[in-house]
N, C-alpha and C positions, 0 to 999 in steps of 0.2 A: 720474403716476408713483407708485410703490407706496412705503411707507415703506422696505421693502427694498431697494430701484432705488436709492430716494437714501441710503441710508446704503452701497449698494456704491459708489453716484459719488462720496462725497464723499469717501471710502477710495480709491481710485481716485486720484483730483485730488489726492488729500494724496502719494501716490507719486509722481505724474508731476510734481510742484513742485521734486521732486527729482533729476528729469532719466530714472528708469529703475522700471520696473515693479518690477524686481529691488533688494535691498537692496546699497547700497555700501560695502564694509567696513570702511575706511580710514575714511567718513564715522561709520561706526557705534562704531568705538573713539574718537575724538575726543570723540563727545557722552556717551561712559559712561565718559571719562575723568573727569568733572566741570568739563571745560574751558567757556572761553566759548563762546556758540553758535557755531557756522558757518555763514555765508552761503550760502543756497542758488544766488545767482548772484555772477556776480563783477562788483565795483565798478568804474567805469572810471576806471582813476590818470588823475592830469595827467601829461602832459606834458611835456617841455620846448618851448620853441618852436622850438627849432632842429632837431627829432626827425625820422627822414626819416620820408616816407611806406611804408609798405609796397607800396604801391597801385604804384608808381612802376616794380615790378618785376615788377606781375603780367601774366595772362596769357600767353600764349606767345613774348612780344616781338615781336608781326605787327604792328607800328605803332599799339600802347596807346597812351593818349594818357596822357601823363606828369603826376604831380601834381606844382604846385606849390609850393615850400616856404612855411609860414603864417607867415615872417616876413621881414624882408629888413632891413640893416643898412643905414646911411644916416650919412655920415662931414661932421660939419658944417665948417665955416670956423675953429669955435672947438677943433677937434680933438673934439668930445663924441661918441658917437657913440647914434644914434637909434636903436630898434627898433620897426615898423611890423607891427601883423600884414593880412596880407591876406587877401581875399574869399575864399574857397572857389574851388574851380575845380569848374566842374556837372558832376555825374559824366553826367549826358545825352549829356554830347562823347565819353566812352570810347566807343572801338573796337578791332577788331582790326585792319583794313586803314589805313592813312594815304598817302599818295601814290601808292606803288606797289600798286598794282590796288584802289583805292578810288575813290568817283566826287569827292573833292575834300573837303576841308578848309570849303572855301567853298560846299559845296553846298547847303542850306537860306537860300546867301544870298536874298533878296526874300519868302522865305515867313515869317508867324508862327508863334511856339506852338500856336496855338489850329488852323489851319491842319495843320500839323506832326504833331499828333496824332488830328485828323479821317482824313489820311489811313494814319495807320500803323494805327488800330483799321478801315479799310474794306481792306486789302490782305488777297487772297485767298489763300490755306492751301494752294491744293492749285494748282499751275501747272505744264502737263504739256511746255511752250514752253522747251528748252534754253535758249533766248537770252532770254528773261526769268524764267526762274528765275534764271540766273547775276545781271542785274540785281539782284532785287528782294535776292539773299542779300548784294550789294553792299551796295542800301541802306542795309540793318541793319547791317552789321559795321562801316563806314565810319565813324574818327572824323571828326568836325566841329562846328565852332562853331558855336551857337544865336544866332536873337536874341532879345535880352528875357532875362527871368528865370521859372523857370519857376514857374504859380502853387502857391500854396498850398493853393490851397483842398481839395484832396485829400488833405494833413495829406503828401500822399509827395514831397520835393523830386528825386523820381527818376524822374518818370512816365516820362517818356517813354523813358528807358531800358529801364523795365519792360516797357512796351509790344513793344520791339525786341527783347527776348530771350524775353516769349512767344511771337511772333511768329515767331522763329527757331525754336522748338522746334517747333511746329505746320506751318511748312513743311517739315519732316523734316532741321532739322541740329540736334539736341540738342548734339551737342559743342559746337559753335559755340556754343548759348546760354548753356551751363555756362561756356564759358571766357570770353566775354560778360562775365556775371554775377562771376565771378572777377575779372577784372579792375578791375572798378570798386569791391572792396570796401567793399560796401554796408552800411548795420547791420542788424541782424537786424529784424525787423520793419519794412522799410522797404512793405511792400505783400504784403498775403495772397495775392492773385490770383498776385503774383509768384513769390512763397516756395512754394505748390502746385506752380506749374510748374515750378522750380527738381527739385522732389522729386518730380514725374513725369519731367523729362528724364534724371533719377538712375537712376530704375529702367528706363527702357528703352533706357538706357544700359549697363545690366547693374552699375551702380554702386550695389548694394543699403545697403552699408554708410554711403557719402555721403549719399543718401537719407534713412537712420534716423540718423545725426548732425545731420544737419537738422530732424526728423521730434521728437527728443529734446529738443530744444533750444529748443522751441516754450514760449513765456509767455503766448501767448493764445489763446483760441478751444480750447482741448485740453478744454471739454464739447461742441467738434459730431462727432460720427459720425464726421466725415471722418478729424483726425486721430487717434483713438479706433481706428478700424481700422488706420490707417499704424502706430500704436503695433505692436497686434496682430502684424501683421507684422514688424517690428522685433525681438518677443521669440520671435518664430517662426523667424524668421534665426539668431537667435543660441542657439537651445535653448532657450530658459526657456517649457516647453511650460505649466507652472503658472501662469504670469502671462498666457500666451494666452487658453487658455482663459477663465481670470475675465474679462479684457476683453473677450471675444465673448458671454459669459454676461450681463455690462453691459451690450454693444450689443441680447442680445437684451429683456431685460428693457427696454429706454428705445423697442421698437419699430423697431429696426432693420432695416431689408427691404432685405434682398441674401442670397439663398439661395445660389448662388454664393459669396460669401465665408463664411459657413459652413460648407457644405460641403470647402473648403478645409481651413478651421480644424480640422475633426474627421478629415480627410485624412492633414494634416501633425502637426497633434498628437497623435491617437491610433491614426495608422497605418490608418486605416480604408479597405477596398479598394468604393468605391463608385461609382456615377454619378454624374458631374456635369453638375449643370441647367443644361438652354442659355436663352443672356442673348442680346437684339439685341446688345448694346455690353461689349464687354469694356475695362475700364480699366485703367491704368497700373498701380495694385493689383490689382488681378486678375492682368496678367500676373506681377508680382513672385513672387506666391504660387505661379502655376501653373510656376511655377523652380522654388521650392522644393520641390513635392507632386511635379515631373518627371511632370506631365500635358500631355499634348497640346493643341493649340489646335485649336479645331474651324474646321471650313471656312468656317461661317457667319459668323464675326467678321470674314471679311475684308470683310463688305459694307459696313463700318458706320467702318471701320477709318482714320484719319487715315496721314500720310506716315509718321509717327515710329513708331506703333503697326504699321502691314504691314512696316517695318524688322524692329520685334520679332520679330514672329512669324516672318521671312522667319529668322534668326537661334536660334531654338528646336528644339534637336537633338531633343527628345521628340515633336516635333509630324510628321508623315508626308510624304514629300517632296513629296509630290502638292499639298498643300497651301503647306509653304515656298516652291516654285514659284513659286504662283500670288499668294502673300503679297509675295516677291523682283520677279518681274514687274511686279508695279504699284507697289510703294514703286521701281523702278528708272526709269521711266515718270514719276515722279514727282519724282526728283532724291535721295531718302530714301535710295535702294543704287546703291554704285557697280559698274562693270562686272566689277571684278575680282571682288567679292562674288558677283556671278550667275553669273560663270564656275565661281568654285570650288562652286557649286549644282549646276550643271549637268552639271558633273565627277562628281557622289555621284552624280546617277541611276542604275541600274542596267538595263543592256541586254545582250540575247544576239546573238548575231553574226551571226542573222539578221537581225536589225531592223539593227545595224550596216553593215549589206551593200546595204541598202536603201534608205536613210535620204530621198533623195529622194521615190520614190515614195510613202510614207510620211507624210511633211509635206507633199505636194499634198493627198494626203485627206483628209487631218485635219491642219490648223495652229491647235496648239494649245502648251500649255507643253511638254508632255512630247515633242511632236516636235520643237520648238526646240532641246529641251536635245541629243535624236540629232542636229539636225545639226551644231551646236557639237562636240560628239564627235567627230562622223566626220571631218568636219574638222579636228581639234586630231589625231587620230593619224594620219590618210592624209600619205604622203609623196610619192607624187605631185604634181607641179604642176598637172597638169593636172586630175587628178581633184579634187585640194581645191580648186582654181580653182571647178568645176561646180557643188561643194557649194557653196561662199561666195555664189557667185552667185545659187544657189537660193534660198538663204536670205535674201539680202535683198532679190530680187525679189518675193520672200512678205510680208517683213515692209514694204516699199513699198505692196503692195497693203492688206495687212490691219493700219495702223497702226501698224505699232511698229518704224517705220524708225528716230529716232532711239537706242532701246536696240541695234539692232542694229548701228548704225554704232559705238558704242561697243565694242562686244563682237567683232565683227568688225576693228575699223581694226589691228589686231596683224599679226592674219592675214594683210591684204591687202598689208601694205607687206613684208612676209617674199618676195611671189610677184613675181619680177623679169618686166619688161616687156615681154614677148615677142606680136609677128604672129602667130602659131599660135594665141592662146587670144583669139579675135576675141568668143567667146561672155560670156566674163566680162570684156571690155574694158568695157563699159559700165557694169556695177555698178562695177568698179575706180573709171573716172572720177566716178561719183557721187558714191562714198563718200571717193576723196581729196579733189574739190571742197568736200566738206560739213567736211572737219578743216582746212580750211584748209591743201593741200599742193598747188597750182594747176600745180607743173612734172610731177611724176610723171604727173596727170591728163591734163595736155596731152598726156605722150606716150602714154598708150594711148588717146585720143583721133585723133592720128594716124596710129597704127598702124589703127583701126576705120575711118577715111576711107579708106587704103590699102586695106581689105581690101573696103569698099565698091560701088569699081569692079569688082568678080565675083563677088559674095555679097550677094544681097537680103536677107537676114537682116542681115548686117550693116550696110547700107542704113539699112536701115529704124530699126535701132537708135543709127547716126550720126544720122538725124532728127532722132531722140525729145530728142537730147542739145543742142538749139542753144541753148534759153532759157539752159537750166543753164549751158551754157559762155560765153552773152555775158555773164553775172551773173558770174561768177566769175575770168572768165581776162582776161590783157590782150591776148590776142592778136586784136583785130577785123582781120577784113579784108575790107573795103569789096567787094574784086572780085569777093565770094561771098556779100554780106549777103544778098541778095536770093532765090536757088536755096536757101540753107541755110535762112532762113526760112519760102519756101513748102513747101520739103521738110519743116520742122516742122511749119506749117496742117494738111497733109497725113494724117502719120501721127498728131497728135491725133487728127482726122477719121477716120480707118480706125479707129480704136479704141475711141470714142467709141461708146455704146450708148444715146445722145439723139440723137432723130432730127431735133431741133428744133435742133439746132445751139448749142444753151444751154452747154455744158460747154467747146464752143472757144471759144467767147465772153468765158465766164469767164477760162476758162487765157491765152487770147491778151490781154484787158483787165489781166489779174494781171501776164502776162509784161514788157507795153508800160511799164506803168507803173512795175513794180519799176526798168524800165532806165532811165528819167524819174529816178531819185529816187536810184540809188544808186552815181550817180558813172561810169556806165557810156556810153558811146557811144549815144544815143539811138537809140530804133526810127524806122524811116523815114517820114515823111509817108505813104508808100502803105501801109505795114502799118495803119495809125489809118484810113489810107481803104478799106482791108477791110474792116472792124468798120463801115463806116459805114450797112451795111442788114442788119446781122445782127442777130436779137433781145438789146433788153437783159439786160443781166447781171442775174440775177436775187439778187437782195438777201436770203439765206437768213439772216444774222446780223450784225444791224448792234447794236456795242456803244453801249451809253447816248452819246447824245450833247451832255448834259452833261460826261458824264467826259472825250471827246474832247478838247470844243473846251477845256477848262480846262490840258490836256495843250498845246494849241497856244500856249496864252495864256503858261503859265508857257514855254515855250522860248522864248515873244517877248521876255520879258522877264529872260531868262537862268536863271532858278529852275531848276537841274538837276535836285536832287532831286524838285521840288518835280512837274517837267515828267515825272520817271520814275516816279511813283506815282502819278497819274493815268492812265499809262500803262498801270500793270499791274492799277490797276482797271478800264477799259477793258476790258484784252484779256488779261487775266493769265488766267481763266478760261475763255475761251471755243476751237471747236474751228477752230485756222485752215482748216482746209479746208471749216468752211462759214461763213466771216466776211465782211463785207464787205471786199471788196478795197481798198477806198478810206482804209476805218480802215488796213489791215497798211501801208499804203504812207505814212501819215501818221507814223504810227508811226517807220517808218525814218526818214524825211527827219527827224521832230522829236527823234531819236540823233544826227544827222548835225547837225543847225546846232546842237547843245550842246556840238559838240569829239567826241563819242563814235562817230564815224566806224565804228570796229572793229565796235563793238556791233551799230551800224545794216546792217553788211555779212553779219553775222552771222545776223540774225533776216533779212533777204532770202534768205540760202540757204538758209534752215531752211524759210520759207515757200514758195523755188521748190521744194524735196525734197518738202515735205508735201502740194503740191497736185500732186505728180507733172508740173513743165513739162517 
């Protein structure tokens, strides 16, 4: 470093000691009044012991876990009366969920620390499984009692908290982590790793200002890059285009390589109308900036782009619909954007009244984002029953075939429960039943169910599509009946087999082995002795994705031993990642049962229908 470099850094570092690039006034009359110095940070008073906690009120009130007062009074025999202070309460236990829709208070009973946090640093980021995403965001938010104490040797007595709320942020619920992290009021330097995340889930949160409160307030590390740039931005946010610049002038002098963030800087600070260089990865600083400069996110970042980050970008009015789409679509896919957010995406598209008019044959040809978004349209304004029936139904027999059934079921379930239940619309009786089955609303389902059996009896179309519908409905419904198992079964075998494009018979195989056994495990009326004796010369199932089977059987072990948590994060290492419909059937079926003998019944009936949907029974 040049002697220049370090007499800018150490000008630089003499500012930032002070909390702000820019000079603060109030601070500035004080020391030229010839008063005593003034602290650059503030001292931490005592106490009283009786002092409530702040903590006690944080977060949203979603079932925090409440601090306990650090002293308790203790009235003796002799009338004296004692004061005792007590332990700390582990902020590791804060959560936002507690009994109600949490997995339990008690749940890390039989598992260690050391355990505890092996598996929270090995749980997967990106999980595309409605029913174990909702899990794993459980895991995290869920207060509960630890055992042990947690070690020290990491100087942080909060790890495992910290863990949980980067963790949150990275699977794409930043709010959640923020209010996480709120909650437990932490001290400030409790974990770097943590404190970054905290001030990435800020800014693509659109919370610039929390961010750079954070960002300001920093006592350590403010000679690396990192925060050095966060600064940057900070006085970019806030106007003080002169203090930008010299801090980007520092980073370039110290070697800093991010052309992209310069390019910004000279953007936003000096108005400059130029190109900017494409990066593989754009960061959480990057996008802040590109708020600020109201430049566009290019298409390529979405390859590279976590849950939280395709949120952002999905949320960036400068950025070309084309691309929010497609940014919307996969953080939706992902748990990161909810359906309502995709709808109002889908709503901006802009279409002329031919494409409107068309909208089917259109998204046969090409099913892509932008014809999704037409059929959402045409749909959302046809007042027809019957015609928005045709559409809805197109569109999730599209997105059944080409993966993105469960965003459609979300985006759709409004729609379909608006279209009353009429004989006439035999065509869209089956996606109806699908998609009520899959929300959990089994009586509606039932009855366009039986209205498609009725129509049945002189419509081969609808025949064929009452078939296709048995697995899904002995999975779902209570209504078995015995005096039909048998005809409604083979008539399933059947129209798999007619649609099936393996001539080896491998895909019935699969589907009838997936079907038999979901109905084995999830509380359903067993499949018959002679459906197992079908399968009995048919080629084996062929094994495309069988998850680590360490991670299984450890999944099996802790359910044997009641470890809930311990049995669900096993779980979603296993399978948290992988693509159900080419997994081994054996794992998704273990999986359920080992929800089911933990008490989480719901759960395990859940990820069964999600698995009979995605593998089309």
């Amino acid at each position: 470093m040049t002697v220049s470099s370090r007499v800018k850094q150490g000008a630089l570092l003499a500012t930032l000691a002070g909390g702000l690039f820019t000079a603060q006034p109030a601070l500035a009359q004080q020391q030229n009044s010839g008063s005593a110095p003034v602290p650059l940070f503030p001292t931490n008073p005592v106490e009283p012991d009786n002092a409530p906690d702040a903590a006690t009120n944080g977060g949203n009130g979603q079932g925090v876990t409440p601090r306990l007062p650090q002293t308790r009074v203790i009235e003796t025999d002799s009338g004296t009366i004692t004061v005792e202070r007590l332990q700390a309460v582990d902020p590791n236990t804060t959560g936002l969920l507690s009994a109600d829709g949490g997995l339990g208070v008690d749940m890390w009973q039989g598992t260690d620390r050391a355990r505890i946090r092996l598996l929270l640093e090995s749980l997967p980021t990106q999980v595309s499984s409605p029913a174990l995403r909702d899990l794993a965001h459980r895991l995290l938010v869920t207060s509960a009692e630890l055992p042990g104490a947690e070690s020290k040797a990491d100087g942080n007595p909060a790890f495992l908290l910290s863990l949980r709320i980067m963790r949150l942020a990275q699977l794409g619920f930043p709010e959640d982590a923020l209010k996480l992290y709120d909650s437990a009021s932490l001290p400030e330097g409790t974990n770097q790793d943590l404190t970054r995340t905290v001030v990435e889930a800020s800014l693509l949160s659109g919370e610039v200002a929390r961010a750079c409160d954070i960002v300001r307030a920093q006592k350590a590390g403010l000679e690396t890059a990192y925060w050095q740039k966060h600064l940057v931005l900070c006085e970019l946010s806030a106007g003080n285009m002169d203090a930008a610049r010299f801090g980007a002038t520092l980073l370039e002098d110290q070697g800093t390589s991010d052309p992209l963030f310069f390019a910004l800087v000279s953007k936003i600070a000096d108005g400059r109308k130029l190109s900017l260089p494409e990066v593989d990865r754009l960061t959480p600083l990057h996008m802040g900036m590109m708020w600020l400069a109201e430049a566009p996110i290019p298409a390529q970042a979405l390859d590279n782009a976590d849950p939280a980050m395709l949120r952002a970008i999905a949320s960036n009015p400068n950025t070309d619909i084309e691309t929010r789409l497609m940014a919307a679509e996969k953080a939706a896919f992902l748990g990161a954007v909810d359906a309502d957010m995709l709808a109002e995406l889908y709503k901006s598209v802009s279409f002329d009244n031919t494409e409107l008019q068309r909208p089917i044959s259109i998204a046969t040809e090409n099913y892509d984002a932008r014809s999704r978004a037409l059929l959402f349209q045409a749909a959302s304004i046809e007042s027809a029953p019957e015609t928005k029936a045709l559409i809805i139904g197109t569109s999730l027999q599209l997105a059944r075939r080409n993966g993105f059934y469960p965003v459609a079921v979300e985006l759709h379930k409004p729609q379909v429960q608006q279209i009353p239940v009429r004989g006439d619309l035999s065509q869209f009786a089956g996606e109806a039943t699908r998609l009520l089955f899959a929300i959990g609303r089994p009586k509606p389902a039932e009855a366009w169910l039986d209205h498609l059996r009725i129509q049945a009896a002189h419509d081969p179309e609808a025949k064929l599509e009452y078939q296709r519908l048995w697995a899904l409905a002995r999975l779902a419904s209570d209504d078995y009946r015995a005096n039909r198992e048998e005809a409604d079964r083979t008539g399933w075998v059947q129209a798999v087999q007619l649609e099936s494009e393996d001539e080896s018979n491998r895909d019935l195989t699969r589907k009838a082995y997936l079907a038999y056994r979901l109905l084995d495990v999830a509380g359903q009326e067993p499949a018959s002795d002679q459906a197992w004796a079908d399968l009995a010369d048919t080629t084996p199932v062929q094994q495309v994705n069988k998850p680590n089977p360490a991670a299984t059987t450890l999944m099996v072990r802790a359910a044997q031993k009641g470890a809930r948590a311990e049995a669900v994060a096993w779980m979603l290492v296993a399978l948290g990642a992988t693509d159900e419909t080419a997994t081994d059937p054996d794992a998704l079926v273990d999986a359920i049962y080992t929800l089911r003998s933990l008490g989480l019944t719901l759960d395990g009936q859940k990820l069964a229908l999600e698995v009979a949907l995605t593998n089309d029974l």
